[in-house]
C-alpha positions in Angstrom: 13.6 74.6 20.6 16.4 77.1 19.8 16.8 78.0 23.4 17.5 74.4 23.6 19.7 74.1 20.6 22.0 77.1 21.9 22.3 75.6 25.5 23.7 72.6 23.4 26.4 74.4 21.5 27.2 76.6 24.7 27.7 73.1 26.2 30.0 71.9 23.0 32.0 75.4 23.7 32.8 74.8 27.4 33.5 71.2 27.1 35.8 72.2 23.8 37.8 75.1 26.3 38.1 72.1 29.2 39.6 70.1 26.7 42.2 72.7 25.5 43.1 73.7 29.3 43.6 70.6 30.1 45.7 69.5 27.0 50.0 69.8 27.4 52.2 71.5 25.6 54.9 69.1 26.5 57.7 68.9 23.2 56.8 65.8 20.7 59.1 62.8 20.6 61.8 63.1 18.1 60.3 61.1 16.0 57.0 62.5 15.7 58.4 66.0 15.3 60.5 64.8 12.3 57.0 63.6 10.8 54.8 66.8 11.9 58.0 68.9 10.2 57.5 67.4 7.2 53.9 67.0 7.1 53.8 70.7 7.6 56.3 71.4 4.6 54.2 69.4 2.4 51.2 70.4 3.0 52.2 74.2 3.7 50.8 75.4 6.8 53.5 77.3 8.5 52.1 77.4 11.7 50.0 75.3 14.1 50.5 74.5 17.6 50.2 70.8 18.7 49.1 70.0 22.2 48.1 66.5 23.7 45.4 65.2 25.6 44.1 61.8 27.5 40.6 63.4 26.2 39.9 62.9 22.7 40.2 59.4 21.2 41.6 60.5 17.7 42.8 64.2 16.8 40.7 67.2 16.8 41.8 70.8 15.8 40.4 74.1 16.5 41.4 77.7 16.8 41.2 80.2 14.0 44.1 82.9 14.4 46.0 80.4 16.4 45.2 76.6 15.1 46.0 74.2 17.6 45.9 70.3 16.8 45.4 68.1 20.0 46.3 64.8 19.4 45.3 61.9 21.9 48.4 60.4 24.1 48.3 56.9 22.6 49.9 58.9 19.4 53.0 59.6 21.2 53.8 56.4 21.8 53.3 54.8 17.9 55.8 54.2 15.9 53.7 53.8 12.6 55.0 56.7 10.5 52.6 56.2 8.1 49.8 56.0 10.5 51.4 59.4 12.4 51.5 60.9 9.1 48.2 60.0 8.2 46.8 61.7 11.7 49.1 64.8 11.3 48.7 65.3 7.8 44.5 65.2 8.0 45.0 67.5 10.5 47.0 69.8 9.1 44.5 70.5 5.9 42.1 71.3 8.2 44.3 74.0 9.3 45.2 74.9 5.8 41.7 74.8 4.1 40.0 77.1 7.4 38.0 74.3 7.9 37.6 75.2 11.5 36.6 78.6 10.5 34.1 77.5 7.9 32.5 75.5 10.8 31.9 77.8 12.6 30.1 79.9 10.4 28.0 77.0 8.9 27.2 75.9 12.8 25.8 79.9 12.9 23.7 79.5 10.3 22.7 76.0 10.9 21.1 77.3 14.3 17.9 79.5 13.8 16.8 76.8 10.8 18.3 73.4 13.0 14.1 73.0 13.0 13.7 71.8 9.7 14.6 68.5 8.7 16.3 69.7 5.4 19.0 71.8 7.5 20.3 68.7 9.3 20.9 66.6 5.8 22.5 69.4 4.4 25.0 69.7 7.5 25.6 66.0 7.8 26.5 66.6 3.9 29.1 69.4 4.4 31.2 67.5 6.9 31.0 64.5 4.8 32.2 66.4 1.9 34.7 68.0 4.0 36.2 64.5 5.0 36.2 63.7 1.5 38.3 66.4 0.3 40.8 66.3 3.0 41.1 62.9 2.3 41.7 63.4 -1.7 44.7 65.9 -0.4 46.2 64.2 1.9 46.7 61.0 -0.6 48.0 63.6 -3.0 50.9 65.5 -0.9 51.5 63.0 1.5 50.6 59.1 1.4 49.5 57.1 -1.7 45.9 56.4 -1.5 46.1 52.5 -0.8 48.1 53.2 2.6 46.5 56.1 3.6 43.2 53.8 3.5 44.9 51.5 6.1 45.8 54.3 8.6 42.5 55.8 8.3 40.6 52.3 9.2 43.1 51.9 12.0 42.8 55.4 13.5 38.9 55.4 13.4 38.4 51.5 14.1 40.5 51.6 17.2 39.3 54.5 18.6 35.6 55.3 20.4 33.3 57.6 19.1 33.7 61.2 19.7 31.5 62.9 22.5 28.5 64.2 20.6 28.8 67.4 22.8 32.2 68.9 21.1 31.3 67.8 17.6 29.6 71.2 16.7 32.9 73.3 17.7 35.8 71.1 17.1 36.4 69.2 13.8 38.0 65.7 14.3 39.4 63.0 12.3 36.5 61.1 12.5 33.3 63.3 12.4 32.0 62.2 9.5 30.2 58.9 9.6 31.2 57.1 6.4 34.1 55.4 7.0 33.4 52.9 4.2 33.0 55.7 1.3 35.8 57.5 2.7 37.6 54.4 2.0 36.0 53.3 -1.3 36.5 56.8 -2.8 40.6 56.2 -1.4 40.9 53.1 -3.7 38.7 53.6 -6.5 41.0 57.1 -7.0 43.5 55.4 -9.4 40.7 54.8 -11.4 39.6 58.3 -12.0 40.2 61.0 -13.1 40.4 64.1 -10.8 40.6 67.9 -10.7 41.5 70.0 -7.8 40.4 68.6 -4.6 39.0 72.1 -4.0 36.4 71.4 -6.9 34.6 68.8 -4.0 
């Protein structure tokens, strides 16, 4: 069963490094380098390297020295800014919380106890939680919470499912699977009173 389990995130791991070969490092429109630029400031990661790919339906980001963001093709082409923002800017938390780190470390230990059913609810629970809080940031520095709902529906609704087999060693836009409490907890946010995102 763990034999099993490893294959699997061996599998993640190569299919993750095809991805990122096969990704360009061609510049970003004008436009959408205007909005990474400032997305960046905002949010205050200094440095992260945005590639693009016909192979993932919404953005992904990995890399822990060196983060790298790939974002799919269709993105070059919208005009949205607030939808581009919304993409960039999740993104780009990700980066500056070490998300992609974290993951890593939680997939490690998630491995030699994936057996027990317990293990599995309390990793579906982290990357819900992790969804959560990027959200609560990125409505804070960047968008206000009502149109940063909008983007998020139309980035996830539009876009297929993520492969199942580069879920483990990526961390995408849309790995979570509660799109509707992402949203709810968006809108009901006026209506509460929070402390630091990093308290979630």
């Amino acid at each position: 069963f763990l034999l099993c389990k490893l294959l699997l995130l061996l599998r993640a791991w190569r299919r993750t490094q095809s991805i990122l070969r096969g990704a360009s490092d061609a510049p970003l429109p004008d436009h959408l380098q205007v909005i990474t630029d400032r997305c960046s400031r905002l949010i205050g990661v200094k440095r992260a390297r945005i590639l693009h790919s016909r192979e993932v339906p919404v953005p992904i980001t990995l890399g822990i020295a060196n983060p790298i963001i790939v974002l799919p093709e269709s993105l070059l082409e919208e005009t949205d800014g607030d939808l581009l923002s919304s993409a960039i800017g999740h993104e780009l938390v990700h980066v500056a919380r070490r998300d992609y780190l974290w993951n890593l470390i939680f997939e490690t230990i998630y491995l030699p106890l994936s057996f027990h059913p317990a293990a599995a609810l309390v990793r579906r629970r982290i990357r819900q939680t992790r969804e959560l809080c990027c959200d609560e940031i990125v409505a804070m520095k960047l968008l206000n919470a009502e149109t940063y709902a909008h983007a998020l529906m139309k980035l996830i609704g539009s876009a297929p499912l993520s492969p199942r087999l580069i879920s483990d060693t990526t961390i995408g836009l849309n790995q979570s699977d509660i799109l509707e409490v992402r949203i709810m907890s968006l809108l009901n946010s006026k209506n509460r009173k929070s402390h630091s995102p990093r308290i979630l």
